[in-house]
C-alpha positions as CSV (number, residue, x, y, z in Angstrom):
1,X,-161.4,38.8,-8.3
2,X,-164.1,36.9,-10.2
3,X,-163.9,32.9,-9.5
4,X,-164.8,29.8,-10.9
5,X,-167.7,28.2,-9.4
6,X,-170.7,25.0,-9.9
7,X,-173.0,25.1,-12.0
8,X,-175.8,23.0,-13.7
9,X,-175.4,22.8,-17.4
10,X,-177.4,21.2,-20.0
11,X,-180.3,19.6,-17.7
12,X,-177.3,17.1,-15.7
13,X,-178.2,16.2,-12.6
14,X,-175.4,17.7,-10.1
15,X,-173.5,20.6,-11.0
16,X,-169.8,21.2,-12.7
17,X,-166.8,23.7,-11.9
18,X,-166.6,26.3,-14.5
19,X,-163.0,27.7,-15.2
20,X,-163.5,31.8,-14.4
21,X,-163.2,33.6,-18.0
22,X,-161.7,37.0,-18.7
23,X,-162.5,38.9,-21.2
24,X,-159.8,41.1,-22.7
25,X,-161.2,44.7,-23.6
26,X,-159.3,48.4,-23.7
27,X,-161.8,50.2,-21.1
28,X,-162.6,52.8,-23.6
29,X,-164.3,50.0,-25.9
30,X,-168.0,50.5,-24.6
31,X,-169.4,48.7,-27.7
32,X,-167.1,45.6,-27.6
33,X,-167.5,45.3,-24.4
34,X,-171.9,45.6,-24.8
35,X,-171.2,42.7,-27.4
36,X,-169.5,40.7,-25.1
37,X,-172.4,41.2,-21.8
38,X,-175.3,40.5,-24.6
39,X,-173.6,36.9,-25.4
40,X,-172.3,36.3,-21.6
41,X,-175.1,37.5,-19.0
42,X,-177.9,35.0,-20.3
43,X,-175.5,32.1,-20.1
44,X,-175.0,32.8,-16.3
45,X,-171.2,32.0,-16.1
46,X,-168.5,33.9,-14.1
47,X,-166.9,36.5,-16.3
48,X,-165.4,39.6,-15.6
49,X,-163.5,42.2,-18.3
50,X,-159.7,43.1,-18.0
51,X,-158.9,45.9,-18.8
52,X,-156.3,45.5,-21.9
53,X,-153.4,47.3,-22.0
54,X,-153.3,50.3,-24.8
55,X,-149.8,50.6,-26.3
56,X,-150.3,54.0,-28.0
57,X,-151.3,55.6,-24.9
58,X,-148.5,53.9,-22.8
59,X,-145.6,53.3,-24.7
60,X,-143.5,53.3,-21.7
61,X,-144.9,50.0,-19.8
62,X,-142.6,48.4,-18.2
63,X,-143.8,44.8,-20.2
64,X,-142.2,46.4,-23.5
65,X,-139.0,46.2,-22.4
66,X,-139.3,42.7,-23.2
67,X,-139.4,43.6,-26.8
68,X,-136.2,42.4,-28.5
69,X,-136.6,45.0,-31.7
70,X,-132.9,44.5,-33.1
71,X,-134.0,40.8,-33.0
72,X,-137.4,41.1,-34.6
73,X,-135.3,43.4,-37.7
74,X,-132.8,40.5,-37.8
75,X,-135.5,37.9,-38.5
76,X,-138.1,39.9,-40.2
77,X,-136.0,42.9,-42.0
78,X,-136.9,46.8,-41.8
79,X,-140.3,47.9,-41.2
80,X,-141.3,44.9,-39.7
81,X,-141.3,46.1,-35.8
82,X,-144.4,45.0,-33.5
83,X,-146.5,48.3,-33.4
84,X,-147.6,49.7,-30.0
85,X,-150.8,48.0,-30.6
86,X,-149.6,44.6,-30.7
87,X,-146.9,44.6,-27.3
88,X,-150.3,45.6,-26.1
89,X,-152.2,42.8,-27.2
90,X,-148.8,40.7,-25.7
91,X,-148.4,42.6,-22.5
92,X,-152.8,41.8,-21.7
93,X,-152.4,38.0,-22.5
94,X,-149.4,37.9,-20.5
95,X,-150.8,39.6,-17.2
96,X,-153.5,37.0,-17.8
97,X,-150.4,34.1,-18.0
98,X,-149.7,35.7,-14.9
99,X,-152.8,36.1,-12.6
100,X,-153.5,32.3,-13.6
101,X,-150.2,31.3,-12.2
102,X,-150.4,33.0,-9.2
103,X,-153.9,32.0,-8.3
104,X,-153.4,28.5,-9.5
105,X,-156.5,28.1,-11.0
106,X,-157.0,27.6,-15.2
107,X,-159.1,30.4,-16.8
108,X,-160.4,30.9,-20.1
109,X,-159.2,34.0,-21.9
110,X,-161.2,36.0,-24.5
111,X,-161.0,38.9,-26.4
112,X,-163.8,41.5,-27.3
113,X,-164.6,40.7,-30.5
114,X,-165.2,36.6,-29.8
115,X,-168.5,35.7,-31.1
116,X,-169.7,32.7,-29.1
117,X,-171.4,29.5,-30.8
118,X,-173.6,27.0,-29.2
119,X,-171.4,24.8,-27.9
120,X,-169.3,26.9,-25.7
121,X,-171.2,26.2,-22.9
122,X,-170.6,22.4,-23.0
123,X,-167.3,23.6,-23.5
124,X,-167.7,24.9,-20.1
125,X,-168.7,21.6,-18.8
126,X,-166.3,19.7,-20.0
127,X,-163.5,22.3,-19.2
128,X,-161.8,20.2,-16.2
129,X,-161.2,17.4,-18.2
130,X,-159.7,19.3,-20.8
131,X,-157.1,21.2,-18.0
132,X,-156.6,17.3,-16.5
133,X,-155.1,15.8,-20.2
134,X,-154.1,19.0,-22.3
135,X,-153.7,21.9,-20.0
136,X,-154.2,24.4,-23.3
137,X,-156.9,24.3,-25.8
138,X,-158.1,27.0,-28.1
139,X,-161.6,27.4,-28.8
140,X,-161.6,28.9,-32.3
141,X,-161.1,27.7,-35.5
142,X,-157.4,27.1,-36.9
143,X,-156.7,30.3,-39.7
144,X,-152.9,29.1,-40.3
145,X,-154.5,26.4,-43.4
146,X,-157.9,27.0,-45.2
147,X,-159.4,23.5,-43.7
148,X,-156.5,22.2,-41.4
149,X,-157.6,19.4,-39.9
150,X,-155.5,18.0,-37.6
151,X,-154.7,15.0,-35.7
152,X,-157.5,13.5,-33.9
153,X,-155.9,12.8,-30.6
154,X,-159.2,11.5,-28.4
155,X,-162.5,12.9,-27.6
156,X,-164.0,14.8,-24.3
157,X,-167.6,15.1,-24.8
158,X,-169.3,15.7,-27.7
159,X,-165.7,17.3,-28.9
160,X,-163.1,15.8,-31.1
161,X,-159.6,17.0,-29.8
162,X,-157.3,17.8,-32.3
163,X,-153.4,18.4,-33.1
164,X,-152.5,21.3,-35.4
165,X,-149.7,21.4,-37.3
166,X,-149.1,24.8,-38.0
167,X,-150.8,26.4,-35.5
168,X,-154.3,28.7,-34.9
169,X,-153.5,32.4,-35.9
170,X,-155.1,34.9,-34.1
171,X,-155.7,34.9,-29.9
172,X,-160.0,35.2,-29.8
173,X,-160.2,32.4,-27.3
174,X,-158.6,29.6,-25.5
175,X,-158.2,27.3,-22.2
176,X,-155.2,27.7,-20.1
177,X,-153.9,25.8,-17.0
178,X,-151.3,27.0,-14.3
179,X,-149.0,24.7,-15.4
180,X,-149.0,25.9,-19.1
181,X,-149.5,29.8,-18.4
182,X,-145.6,29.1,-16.0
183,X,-144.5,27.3,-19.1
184,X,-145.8,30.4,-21.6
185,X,-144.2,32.9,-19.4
186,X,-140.4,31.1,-18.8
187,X,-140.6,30.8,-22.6
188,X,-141.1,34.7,-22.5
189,X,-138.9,36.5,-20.9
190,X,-137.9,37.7,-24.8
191,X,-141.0,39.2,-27.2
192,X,-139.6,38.6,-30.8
193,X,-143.2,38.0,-32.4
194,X,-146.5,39.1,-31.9
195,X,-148.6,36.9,-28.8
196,X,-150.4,34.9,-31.7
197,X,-147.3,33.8,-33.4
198,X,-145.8,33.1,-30.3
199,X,-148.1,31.0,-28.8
200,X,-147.9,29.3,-32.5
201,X,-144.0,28.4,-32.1
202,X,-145.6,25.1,-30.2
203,X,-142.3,23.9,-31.7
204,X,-139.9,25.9,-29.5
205,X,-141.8,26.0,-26.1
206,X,-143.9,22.7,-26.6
207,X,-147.1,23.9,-25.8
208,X,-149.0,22.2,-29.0
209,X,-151.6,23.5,-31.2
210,X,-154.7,21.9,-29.6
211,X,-158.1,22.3,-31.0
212,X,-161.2,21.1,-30.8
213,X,-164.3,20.2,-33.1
214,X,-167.1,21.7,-33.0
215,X,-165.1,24.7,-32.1
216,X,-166.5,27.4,-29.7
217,X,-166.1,30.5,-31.0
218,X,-165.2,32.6,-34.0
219,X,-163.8,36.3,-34.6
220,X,-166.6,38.9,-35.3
221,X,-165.3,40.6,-38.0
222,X,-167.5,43.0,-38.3
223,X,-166.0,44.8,-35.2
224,X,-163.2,47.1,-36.3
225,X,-159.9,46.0,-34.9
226,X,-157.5,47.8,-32.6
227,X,-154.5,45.6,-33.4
228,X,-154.6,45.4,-37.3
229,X,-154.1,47.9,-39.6
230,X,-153.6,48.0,-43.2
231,X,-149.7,47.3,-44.6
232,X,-147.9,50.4,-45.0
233,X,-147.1,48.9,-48.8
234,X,-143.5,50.1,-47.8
235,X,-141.3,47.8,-50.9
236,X,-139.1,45.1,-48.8
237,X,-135.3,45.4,-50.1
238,X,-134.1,42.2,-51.1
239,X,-131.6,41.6,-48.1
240,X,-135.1,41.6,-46.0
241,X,-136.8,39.5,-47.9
242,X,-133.3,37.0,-47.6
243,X,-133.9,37.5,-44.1
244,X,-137.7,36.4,-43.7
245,X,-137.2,33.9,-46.1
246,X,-134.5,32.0,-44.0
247,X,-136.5,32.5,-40.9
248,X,-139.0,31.4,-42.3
249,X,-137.2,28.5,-44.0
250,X,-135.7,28.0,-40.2
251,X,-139.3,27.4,-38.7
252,X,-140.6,25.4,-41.0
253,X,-138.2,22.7,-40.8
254,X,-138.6,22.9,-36.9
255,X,-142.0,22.8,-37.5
256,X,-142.2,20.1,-39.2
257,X,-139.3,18.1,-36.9
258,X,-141.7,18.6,-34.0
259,X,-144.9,17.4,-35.5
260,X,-143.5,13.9,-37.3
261,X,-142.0,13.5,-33.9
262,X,-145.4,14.1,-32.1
263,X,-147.2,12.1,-34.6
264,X,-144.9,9.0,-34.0
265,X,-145.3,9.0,-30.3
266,X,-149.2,9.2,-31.3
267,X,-149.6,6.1,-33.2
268,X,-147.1,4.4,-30.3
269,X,-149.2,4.8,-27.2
270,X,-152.3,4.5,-29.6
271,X,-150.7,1.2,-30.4
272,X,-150.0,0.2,-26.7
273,X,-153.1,1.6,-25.5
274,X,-155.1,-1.2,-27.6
275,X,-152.4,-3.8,-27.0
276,X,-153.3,-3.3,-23.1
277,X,-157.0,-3.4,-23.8
């Protein structure tokens, strides 16, 4: 088991616990994982890889049978079921949701191809305090809205903390607490959408969209992907594309339900907090 520990960061005096990080890799992937130990090893932080789970070459495990397809069809229309790939992607987050339960200690989750910036060390440093007042944060930048962004809820650091609105799109990195991995996995116990668009639905399972600026990471990518593959170009009939379409008209409205609500009790304890002070 790799653990968190202390360490000294950026010339402070004293030292600072370090959440563990895992890094999610198939353990066939010798050159994602060799990108990953060149950005990791200098920086001196606990890290260890997990080995990911890979769909085609296990379609049996016992995680898929989560996988609600007749659901997915009903929502998305034909041709539109999660490919062996992504319950993979789904099933390795999840066993991560899972291991930070049961230890009880947060973790930071990455996947191979997260190319780290500068400031994901002081990240790092500041990691506690982001468990202590958001329990869920993701390190990379937002790809729901070309330049979403967000509700500047506070600051930790040299980071501005941010509310999304429509979510991040894409799982290359984030910060997760016990609390919120229990919360991620009660919400669960169905798979309808991929992990990424799960997580997004912040709306059903209240988990919000948390970001931060500067952000930590992006995706490399140059690195060719396991999980997405070119659309078969397979021509939707139009009861599917009724079908998507009120889904999609379904999640909006939800959507945006959820966020005026979340603004509102923003601008209320923003209003009491300087009414107190």
């Amino acid at each position: 088991m790799v653990a968190g520990g202390e360490f000294a960061l950026d010339g402070r005096s004293g030292t600072v616990q370090i959440p563990a990080i895992y890094v999610i890799s198939l353990a066939s992937a010798a050159q994602r994982r060799a990108f990953m130990r060149r950005q990791l090893d200098p920086l001196g932080l606990p890290y260890k890889f997990f080995d990911a789970v890979h769909g085609a070459q296990n379609p049996g495990y016992y995680l898929f049978k989560k996988y609600n397809d007749k659901e997915r069809i009903r929502r998305r229309g034909k041709g539109a079921s999660l490919r062996l790939s992504q319950l993979g992607c789904f099933a390795s987050h999840y066993l991560l949701w899972e291991k930070c339960m049961r230890e009880n200690v947060p973790i930071i989750i990455l996947e191979d191809d997260a190319a780290l910036l500068p400031p994901f060390v002081q990240f790092c440093g500041h990691a506690a305090r982001f468990v202590h007042e958001y329990g869920f944060v993701w390190l990379q930048p937002s790809r729901k809205i070309a330049n979403q962004t967000g509700l500047q809820l506070g600051k930790i650091g040299p980071f501005s903390v941010r509310k999304f609105a429509k979510g991040f799109s894409g799982t290359t990195g984030y910060l997760i607490s016990p609390e919120i991995a229990r919360t991620l996995i009660n919400y669960c116990s169905e798979w309808i959408y991929p992990v990424d668009n799960t997580l997004d639905r912040f709306y059903e399972h209240n988990v919000e969209a948390i970001g931060i600026d500067p952000v930590c990471i992006v995706q490399d990518d140059d690195l060719e992907s396991f999980i997405n593959v070119a659309d078969s170009g397979r021509k939707r009939s139009l009861i599917d594309t009724l079908r998507r379409e009120c889904a999609n008209l379904v999640d909006s409205s939800r959507r945006i339900r959820h966020n005026l609500t979340f603004s509102m009790r923003h601008k209320r304890a923003k209003r009491s907090s300087q009414s107190e002070s």
